[in-house]
LONUTI-925789 format. One record per atom (N, C-alpha, C): x negated, y, z negated. Coordinates in steps of 0.001 Angstrom, whole numbers, plus 500000, padded with zeros to 6 digits. Example, Ala and Ser with C-alpha at 12.3 -4.5 7.8 and 13.67 -1.06 7.14 Angstrom:
486810494310492200;487700495500492200;486800496700492200;487150497750492920;486330498940492860;487100500030492130;
END
This chain:
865746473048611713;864454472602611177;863317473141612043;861929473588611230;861042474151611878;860307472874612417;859151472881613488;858453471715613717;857977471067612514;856926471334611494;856730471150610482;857803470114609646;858881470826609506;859761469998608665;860444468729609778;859893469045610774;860140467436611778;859488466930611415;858055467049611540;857247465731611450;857250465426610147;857384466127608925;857693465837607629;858622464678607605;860344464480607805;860837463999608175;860801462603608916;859962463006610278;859431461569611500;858758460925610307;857894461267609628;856618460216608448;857786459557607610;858395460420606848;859329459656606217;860683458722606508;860935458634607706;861559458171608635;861007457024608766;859997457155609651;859160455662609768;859284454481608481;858680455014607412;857896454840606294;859590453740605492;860479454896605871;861669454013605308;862488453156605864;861767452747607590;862796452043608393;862081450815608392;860247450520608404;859829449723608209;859939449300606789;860106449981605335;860551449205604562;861931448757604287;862771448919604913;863914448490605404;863596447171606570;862623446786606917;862214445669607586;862393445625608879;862813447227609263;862812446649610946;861260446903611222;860812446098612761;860178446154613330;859244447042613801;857942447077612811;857086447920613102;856731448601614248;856831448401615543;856973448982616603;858377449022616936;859002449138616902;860459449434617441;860712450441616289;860172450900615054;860526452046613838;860046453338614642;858776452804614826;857221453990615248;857883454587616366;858371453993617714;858750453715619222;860087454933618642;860662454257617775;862473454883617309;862026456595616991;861151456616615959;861519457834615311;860243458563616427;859337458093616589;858042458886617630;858988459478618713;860152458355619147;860608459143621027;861578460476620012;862213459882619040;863299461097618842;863228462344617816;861466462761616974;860925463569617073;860516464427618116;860179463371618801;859290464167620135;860526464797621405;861409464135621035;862759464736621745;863208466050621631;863476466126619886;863940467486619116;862700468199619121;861450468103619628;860692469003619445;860256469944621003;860645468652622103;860689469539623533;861685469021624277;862659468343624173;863489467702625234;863230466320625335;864146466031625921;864307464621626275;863263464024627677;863736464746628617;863004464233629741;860973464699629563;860525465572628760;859466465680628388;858999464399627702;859883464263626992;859569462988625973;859653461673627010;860419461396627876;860302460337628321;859046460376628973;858702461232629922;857329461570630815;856028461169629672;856489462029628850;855298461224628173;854752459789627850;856127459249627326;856304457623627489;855652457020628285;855858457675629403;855519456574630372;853881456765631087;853220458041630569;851712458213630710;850905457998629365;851572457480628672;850825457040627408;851011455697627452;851800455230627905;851852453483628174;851029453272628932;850671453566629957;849607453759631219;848154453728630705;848150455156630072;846479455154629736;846119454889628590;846910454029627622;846570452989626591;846203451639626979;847083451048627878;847252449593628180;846210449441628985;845992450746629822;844818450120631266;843279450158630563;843347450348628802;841969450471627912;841488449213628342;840190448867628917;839859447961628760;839341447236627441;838776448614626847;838592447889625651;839532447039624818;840954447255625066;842112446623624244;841737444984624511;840960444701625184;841166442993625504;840571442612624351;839695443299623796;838958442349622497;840149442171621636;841393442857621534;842518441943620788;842739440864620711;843550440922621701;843637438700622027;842424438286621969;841325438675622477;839953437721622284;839637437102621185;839752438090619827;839546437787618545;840464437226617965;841882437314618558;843085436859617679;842787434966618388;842736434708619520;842498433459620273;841159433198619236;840257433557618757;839302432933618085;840099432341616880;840644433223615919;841295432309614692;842211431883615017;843155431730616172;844043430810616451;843302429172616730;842155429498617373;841618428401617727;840770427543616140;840675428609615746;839762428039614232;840830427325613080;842109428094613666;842761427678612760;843516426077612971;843646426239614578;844175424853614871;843001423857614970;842144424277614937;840899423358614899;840612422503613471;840716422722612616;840573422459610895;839492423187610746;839208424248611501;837549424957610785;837640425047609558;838965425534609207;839052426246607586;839201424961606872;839658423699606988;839593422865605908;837799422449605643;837004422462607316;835771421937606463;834685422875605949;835398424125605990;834834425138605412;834307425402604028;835568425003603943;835953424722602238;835769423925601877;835296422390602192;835124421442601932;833640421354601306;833011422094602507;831973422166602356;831382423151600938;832154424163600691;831466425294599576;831917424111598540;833349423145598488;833509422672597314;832937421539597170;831632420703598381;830449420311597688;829499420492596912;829162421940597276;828035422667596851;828631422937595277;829878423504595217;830529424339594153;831494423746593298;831809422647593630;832855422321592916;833099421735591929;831534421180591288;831453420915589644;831075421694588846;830613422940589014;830864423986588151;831550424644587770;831705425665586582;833147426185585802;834208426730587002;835017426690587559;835810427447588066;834853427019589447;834885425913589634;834327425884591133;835140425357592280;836227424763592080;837085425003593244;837487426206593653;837800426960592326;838069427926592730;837393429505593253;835742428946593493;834693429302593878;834646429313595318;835017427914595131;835273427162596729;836315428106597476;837080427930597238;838061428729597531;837602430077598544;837127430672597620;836709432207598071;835764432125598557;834484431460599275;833348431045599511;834473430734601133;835002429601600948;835758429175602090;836558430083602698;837355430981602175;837868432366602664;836936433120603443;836095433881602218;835242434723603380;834483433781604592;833883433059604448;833943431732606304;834540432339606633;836077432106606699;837265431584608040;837579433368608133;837652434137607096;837766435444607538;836570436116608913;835139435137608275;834566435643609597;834956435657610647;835499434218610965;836490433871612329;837939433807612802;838416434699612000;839594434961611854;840037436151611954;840087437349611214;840251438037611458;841726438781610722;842022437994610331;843799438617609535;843813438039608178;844682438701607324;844061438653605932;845474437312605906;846725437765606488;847840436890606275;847555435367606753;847143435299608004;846573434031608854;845507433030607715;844656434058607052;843653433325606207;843868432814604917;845109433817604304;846166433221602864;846783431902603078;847496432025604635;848405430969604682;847435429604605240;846232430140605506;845835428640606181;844804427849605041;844152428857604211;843300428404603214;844201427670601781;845520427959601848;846646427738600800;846344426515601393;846881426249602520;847623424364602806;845993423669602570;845276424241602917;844154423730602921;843348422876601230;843417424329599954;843297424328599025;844002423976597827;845209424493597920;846523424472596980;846154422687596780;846466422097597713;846899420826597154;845564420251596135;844161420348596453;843148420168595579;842843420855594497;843263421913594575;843269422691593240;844218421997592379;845464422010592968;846477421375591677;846147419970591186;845578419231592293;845120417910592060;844574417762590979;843084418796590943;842374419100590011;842902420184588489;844097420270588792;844185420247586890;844512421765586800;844314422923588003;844136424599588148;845402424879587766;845595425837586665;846703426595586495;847293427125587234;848490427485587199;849610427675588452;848803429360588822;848760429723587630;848236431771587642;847185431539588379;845983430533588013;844853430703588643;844880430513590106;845559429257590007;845301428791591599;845612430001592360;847116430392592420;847934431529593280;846820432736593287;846665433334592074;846090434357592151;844692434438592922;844261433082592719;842775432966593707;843274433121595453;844167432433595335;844110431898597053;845045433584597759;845581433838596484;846203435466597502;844984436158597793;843900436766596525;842903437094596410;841753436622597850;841483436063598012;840786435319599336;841053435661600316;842387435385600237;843039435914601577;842657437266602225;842649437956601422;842583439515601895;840695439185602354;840138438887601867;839339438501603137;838665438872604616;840086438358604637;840338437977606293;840296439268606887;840740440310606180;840693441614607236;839623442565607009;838412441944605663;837376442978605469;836047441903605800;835724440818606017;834902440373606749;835130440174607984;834066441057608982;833896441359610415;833983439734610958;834248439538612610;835048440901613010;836624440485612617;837301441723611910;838766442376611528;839171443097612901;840702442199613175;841202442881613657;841633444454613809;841871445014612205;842318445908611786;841036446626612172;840265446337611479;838748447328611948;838728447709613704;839138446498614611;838857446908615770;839770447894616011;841179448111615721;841661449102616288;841672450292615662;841496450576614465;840665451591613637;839513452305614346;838610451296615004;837837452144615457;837931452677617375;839140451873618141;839606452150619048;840302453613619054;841191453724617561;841796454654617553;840962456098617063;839520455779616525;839152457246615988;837793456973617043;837733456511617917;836320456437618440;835147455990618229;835355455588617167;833955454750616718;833713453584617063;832357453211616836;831553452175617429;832220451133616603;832767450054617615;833236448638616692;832041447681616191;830801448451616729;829688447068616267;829266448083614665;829572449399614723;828986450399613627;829736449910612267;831277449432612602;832384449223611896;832287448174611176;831820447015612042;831350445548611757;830337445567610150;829436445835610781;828194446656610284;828408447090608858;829274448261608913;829670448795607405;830419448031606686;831572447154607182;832125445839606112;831445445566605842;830255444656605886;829644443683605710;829215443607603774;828595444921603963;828454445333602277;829594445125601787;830732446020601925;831462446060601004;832546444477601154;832630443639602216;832557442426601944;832335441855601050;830391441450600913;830115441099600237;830370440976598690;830756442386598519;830505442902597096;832246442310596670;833053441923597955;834237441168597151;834299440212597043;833734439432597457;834032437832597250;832824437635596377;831340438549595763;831298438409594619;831987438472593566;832710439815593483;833872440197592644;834549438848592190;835487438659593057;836102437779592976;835278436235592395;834429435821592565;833763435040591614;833561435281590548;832946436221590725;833069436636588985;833990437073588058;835599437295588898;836591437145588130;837190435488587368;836722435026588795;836939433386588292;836483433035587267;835178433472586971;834176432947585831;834270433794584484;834826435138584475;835575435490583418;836823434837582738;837893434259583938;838839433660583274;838648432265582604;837896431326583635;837241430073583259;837031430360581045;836077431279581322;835797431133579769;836402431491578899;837611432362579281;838815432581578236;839588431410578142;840073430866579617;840889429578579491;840408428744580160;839619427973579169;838724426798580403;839230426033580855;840567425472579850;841870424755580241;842310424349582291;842230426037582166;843030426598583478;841718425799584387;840750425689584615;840265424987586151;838763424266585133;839864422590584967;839181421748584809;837574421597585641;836420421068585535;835365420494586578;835437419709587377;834866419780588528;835510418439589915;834341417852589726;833914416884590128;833155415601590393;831841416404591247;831090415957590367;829513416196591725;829819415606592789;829149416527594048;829340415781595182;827403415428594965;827554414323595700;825471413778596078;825216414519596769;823794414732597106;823101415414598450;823546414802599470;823891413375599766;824036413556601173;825684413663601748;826699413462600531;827956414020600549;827792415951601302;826810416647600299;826843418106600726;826192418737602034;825193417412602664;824656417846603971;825265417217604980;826362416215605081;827186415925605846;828396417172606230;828297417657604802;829905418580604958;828822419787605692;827835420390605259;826848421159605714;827011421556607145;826711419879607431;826779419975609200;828116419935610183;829522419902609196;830649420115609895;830742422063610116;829849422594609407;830208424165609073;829265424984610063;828076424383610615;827099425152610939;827990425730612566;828708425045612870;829513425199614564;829904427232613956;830600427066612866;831364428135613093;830618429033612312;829498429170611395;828548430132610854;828023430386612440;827821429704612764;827387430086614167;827877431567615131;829202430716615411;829814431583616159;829552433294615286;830105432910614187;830144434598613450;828851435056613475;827778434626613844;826334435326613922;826123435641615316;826844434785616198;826267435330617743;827398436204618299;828706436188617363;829315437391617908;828754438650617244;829024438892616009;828710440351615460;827042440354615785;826520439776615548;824541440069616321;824589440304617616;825147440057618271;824957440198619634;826017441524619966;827205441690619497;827388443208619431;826722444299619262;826395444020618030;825015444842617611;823712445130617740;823546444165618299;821859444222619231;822048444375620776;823102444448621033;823842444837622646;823306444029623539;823403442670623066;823826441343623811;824697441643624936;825879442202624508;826592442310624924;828025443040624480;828966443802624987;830082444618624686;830761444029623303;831415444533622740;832402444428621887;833799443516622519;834379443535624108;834820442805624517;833892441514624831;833155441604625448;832080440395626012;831937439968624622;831880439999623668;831374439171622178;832279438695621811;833813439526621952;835315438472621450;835556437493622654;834863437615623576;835637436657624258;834401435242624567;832882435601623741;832110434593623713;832635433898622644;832955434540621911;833452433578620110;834947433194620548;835730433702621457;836823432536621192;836557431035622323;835597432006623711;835118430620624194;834149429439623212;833153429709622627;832822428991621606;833473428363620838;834319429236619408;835341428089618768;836091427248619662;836838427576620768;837276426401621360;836685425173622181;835054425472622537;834397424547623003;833864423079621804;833979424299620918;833460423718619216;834636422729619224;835579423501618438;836866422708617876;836823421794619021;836994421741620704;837172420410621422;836197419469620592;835137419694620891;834077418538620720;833961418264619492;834249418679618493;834956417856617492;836180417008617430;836722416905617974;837951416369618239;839293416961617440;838413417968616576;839960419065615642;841064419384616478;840361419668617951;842211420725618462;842044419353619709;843180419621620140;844413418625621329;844226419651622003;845013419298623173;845965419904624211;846952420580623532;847836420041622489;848755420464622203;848184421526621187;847386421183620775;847207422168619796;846257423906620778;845945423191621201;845306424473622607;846538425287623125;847666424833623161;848215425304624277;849753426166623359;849434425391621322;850212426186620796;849555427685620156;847793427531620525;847280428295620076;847255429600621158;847252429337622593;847465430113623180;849170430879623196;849803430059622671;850991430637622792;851622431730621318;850896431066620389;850819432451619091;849707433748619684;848492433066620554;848118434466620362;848498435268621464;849775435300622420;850404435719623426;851385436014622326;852242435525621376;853417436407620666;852654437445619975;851625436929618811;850729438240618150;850805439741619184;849725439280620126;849121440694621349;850544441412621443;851409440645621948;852686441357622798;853248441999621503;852858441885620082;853596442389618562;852514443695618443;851564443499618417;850452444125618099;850524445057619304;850379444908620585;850646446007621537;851714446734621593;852804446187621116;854106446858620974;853958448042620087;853496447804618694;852760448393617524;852003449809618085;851175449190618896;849787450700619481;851018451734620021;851798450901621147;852437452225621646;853318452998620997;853807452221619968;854822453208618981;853898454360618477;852967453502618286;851774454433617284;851288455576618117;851047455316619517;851015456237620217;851862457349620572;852820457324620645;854171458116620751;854496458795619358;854288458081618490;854536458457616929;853608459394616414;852308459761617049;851329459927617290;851235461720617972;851458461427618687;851956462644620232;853004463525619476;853711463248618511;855420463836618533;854511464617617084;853722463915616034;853298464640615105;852582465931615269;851357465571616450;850880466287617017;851667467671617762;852249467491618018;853373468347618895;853935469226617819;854316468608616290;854761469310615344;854064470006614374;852584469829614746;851663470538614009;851645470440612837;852364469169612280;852397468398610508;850960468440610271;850134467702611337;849379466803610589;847774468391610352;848095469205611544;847109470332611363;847562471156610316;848719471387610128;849339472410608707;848840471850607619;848890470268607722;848617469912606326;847354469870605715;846668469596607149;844954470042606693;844813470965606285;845613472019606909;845050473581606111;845462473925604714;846197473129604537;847078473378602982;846084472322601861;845447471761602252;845004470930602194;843328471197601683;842950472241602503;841802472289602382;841273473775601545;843054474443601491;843032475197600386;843279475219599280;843705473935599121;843899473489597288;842323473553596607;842721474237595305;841316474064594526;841127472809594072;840678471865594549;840435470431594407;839366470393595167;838315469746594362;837363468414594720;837330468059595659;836618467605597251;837133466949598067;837316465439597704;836620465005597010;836594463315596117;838078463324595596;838813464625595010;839777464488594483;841282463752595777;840974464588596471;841954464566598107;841013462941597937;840329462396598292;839991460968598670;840664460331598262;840746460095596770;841448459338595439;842722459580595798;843932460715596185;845133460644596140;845362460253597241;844468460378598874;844523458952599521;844451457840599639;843681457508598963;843629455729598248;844758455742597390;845203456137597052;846214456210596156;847620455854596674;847997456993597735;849211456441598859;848883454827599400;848006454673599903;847498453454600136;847635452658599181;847239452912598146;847644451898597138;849442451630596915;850058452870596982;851446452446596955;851750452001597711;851981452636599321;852235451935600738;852086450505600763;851003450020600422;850320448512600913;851302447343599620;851374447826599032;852789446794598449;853924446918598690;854356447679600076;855518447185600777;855372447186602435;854555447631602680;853914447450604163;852830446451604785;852979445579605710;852164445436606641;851066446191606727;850080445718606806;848268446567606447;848751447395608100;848729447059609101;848465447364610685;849640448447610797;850411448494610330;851079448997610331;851159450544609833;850916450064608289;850227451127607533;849301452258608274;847739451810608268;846851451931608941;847721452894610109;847847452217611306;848325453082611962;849482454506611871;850316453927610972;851417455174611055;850626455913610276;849741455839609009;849257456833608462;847814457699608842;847242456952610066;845818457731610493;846202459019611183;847299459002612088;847403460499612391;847579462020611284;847963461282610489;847941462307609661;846662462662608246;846284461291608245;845424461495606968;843556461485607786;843579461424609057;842398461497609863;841887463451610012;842903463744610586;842555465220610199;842483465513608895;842852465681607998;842870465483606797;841570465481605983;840892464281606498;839406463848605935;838816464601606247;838377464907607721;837888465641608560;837691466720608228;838572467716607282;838330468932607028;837696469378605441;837228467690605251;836863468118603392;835149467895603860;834472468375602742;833282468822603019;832734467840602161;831831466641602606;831829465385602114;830344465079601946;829757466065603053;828369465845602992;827525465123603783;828491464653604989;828204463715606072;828949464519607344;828404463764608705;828839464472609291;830156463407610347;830719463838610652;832244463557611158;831779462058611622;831083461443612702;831163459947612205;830735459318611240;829933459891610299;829528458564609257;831305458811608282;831929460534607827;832756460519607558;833916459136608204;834007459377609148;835385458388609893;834709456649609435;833365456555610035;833169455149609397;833300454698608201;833028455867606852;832994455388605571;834766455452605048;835430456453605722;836928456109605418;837507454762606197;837123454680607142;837595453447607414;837555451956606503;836374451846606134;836356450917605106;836589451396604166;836892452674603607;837945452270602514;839186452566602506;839719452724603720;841507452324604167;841569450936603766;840369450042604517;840427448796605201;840583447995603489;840050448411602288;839814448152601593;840721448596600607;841228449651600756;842958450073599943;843900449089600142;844103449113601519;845228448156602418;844990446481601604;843860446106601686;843419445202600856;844339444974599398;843705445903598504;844203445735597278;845490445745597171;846182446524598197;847687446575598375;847964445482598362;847687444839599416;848701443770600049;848468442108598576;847615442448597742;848060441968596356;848112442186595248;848987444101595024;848932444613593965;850471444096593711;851202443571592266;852247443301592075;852700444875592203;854085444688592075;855431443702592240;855568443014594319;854937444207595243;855388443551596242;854132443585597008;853300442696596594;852032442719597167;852505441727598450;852303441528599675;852664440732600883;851791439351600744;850973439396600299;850148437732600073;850688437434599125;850950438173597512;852269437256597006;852911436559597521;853926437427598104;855226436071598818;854835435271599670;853169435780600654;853058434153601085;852946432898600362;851821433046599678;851242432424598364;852875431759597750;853889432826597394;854657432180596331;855952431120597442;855865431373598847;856549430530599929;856145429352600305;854419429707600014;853956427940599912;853555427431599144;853261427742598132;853410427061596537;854588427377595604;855483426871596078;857338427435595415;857151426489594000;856657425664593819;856252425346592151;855823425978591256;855175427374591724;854157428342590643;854794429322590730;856023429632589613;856746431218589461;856137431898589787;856936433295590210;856060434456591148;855049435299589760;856011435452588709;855473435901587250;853942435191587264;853769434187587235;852732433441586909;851324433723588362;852037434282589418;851003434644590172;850236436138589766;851493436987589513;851353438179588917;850083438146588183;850244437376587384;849409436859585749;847615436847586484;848139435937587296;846709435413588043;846126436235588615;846454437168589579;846070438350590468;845568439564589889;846106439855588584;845546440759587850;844000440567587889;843247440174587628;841914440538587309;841272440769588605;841509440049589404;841247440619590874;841378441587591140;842574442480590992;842896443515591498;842319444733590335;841706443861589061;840712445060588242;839551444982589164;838956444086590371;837697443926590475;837733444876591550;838884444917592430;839067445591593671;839270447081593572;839729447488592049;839604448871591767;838184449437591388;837297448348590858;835938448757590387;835616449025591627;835721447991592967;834423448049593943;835036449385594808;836182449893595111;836757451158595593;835966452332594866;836135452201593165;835531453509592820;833968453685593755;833077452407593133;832032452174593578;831556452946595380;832668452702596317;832729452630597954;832721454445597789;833549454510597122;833894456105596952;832570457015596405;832113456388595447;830896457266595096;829771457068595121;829266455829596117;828302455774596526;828384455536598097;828618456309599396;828881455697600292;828059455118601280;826616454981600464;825871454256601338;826480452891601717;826863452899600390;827079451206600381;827649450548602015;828367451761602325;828988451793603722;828397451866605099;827552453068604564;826902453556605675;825493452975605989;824514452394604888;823484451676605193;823137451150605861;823601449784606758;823398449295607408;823871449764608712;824969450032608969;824865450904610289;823880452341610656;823633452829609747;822382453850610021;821128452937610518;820928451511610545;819469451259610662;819828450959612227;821066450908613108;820514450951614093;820665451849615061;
END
């Protein structure tokens, strides 16, 4: 085999050991050392190992990991997310489809302070599920809302995924922040307004909840303002250079946990189980970088990922066209992969790639505007049927609502998430706007 047809091979290697379910870093780690073996030796390959472990780990920037992951650990053991939601389903919850308003209103919140799209499915479910069904919500609707939400969590700043996205291509994590924010927005409108399309086909499906009074909605008001908080003095103060991108994750997880104490939401015990998930996460997630790193090095070495640019950039195609059949892999990938995962095994190769199409921007606004819409493929993935990954959370904690019937539900969402992609794609201010103003 020529180098070329190695790293051909290493991609597809990976690609089939993590959907085979082993361990996203131990796949990357597997096939990265034993590409990079057959391509110079063994003891080359180990040397490398062990200076890429070195000058990854000693990043200082890597600490904003745990910083941010300790923030939604803490939000999560805190009940932020129940009075989150509590609160939108004062405001929202006697109108058509307004729990399930609530819902997604309460999502994007806890995604501010959270940061993972899975963490925010599974915590807004226990949270919601039981009031939705209370209230009368079809099995399709409910599921399909609360998978929908979920994803969330990884496109309202600050996203984990975004931070190492932009660790890994160099870009500014406050620039990154910045450019979600739009295309955020424009989903958890979406997503309302899918609600309110179905509402009027089947009004059946999400009966009206009870007015809450004014002073029912400014009580819940004032359980929420702690953590709108936090998400304004971290990403503002990134961005107005308050202070670092580390110094801001580690003001917002000191905050939520000063918060959550003095509310009386988190314990000791609950402090000390929150520190101990976000010590398994980091040590999963760091495991992850270095595969990625090595997996990384061995492509490079095989000159896949530069051949393919050139082949690449000699097809008579569109460069918009090459965009679309990247969103596209993404779209397949992300219904059987882990978003972080994804993301990483596929930027070495599809980063050069971008880089060489003629887009009309210049190489960072390029890398920032693909980033959000990886961040935003990975998204639609992870709840496009048959194996969307918030499915089976969704269908593990609501085991009463056939998986068929979530299917049912998720559909229109995932028409809304294809509109706002075309949209990201052909207009990319939408992206780039707000980070150009500073």
């Amino acid at each position: 085999m020529n180098s070329f047809d190695i790293g051909v091979a290493m991609f597809a290697g990976a690609v089939l050991l993590i959907m085979l379910r082993m361990p996203v870093g131990v796949a990357m780690l597997l096939v990265g050392g034993l590409g990079y073996a057959a391509l110079v030796g063994w003891w080359p390959m180990l040397n490398t190992l062990k200076s890429l472990t070195f000058s990854r780990f000693s990043n200082y920037t890597l600490c904003v990991i745990p910083f941010f992951l300790l923030m939604g650990e803490l939000a999560t053991k805190g009940g932020m997310s129940a009075a989150l939601f509590r609160a939108a389903r004062a405001f929202v919850g006697h109108r058509r489809g307004g729990l399930g308003v609530a819902t997604i209103l309460g999502c994007a919140a806890f995604g501010a302070i959270c940061g993972s799209s899975l963490a925010t499915v599974a915590t807004m479910t226990k949270v919601a599920e039981p009031e939705m069904r209370a209230g009368g919500y079809s099995g399709a609707l409910m599921t399909g809302t609360l998978a929908a939400g979920g994803t969330l969590g990884i496109l309202i700043p600050p996203s984990v995924i975004l931070v190492i996205y932009a660790i890994y291509t160099e870009q500014s994590i406050g620039a990154l922040f910045f450019a979600a924010a739009i295309p955020g927005l424009l989903a958890a409108l979406g997503y309302v307004a899918v609600i309110q399309v179905y509402t009027l086909v089947a009004p059946g499906a999400a009966p009206r909840a009870e007015r809450a009074g004014w002073n029912d909605r400014l009580a819940r008001l004032r359980t929420v303002w702690p953590a709108l908080g936090v998400f304004l003095l971290v990403v503002c103060g990134i961005n107005f250079g308050w202070f670092s991108p580390t110094e801001g994750a580690a003001v917002g997880a000191a905050a939520v946990g000063v918060l959550a104490f003095a509310s009386g939401g988190l314990g000791l015990k609950d402090f000390l189980d929150a520190l101990r998930s976000t010590a398994e996460i980091t040590a999963m997630v760091f495991l992850i970088l270095l595969g990625a790193e090595l997996f990384s090095a061995a492509l490079a070495l095989s000159q896949m990922p530069q051949e393919l640019s050139r082949e690449v950039a000699a097809l008579p195609l569109p460069p918009i066209a090459v965009v679309a059949i990247i969103i596209a892999v993404y779209l397949v990938l992300g219904c059987a992969m882990e978003s972080l995962a994804m993301v990483l095994l596929t930027l070495p190769v599809f980063v050069p790639v971008i880089l060489t199409l003629d887009l009309g921007m210049d190489p960072s606004q390029v890398l920032v505007w693909f980033g959000i819409l990886v961040l935003v493929a990975v998204e639609v993935g992870m709840i496009s049927p048959p194996f969307g990954l918030n499915l089976f959370v969704i269908n593990g904690l609501a085991r009463e609502v056939p998986l068929g019937e979530t299917y049912k539900g998720v559909a229109g969402f995932c028409i809304s998430d294809a509109l706002r992609l075309v949209l990201l794609v052909a207009f990319p201010g939408l992206s780039l706007w707000l980070p150009g103003l500073w």
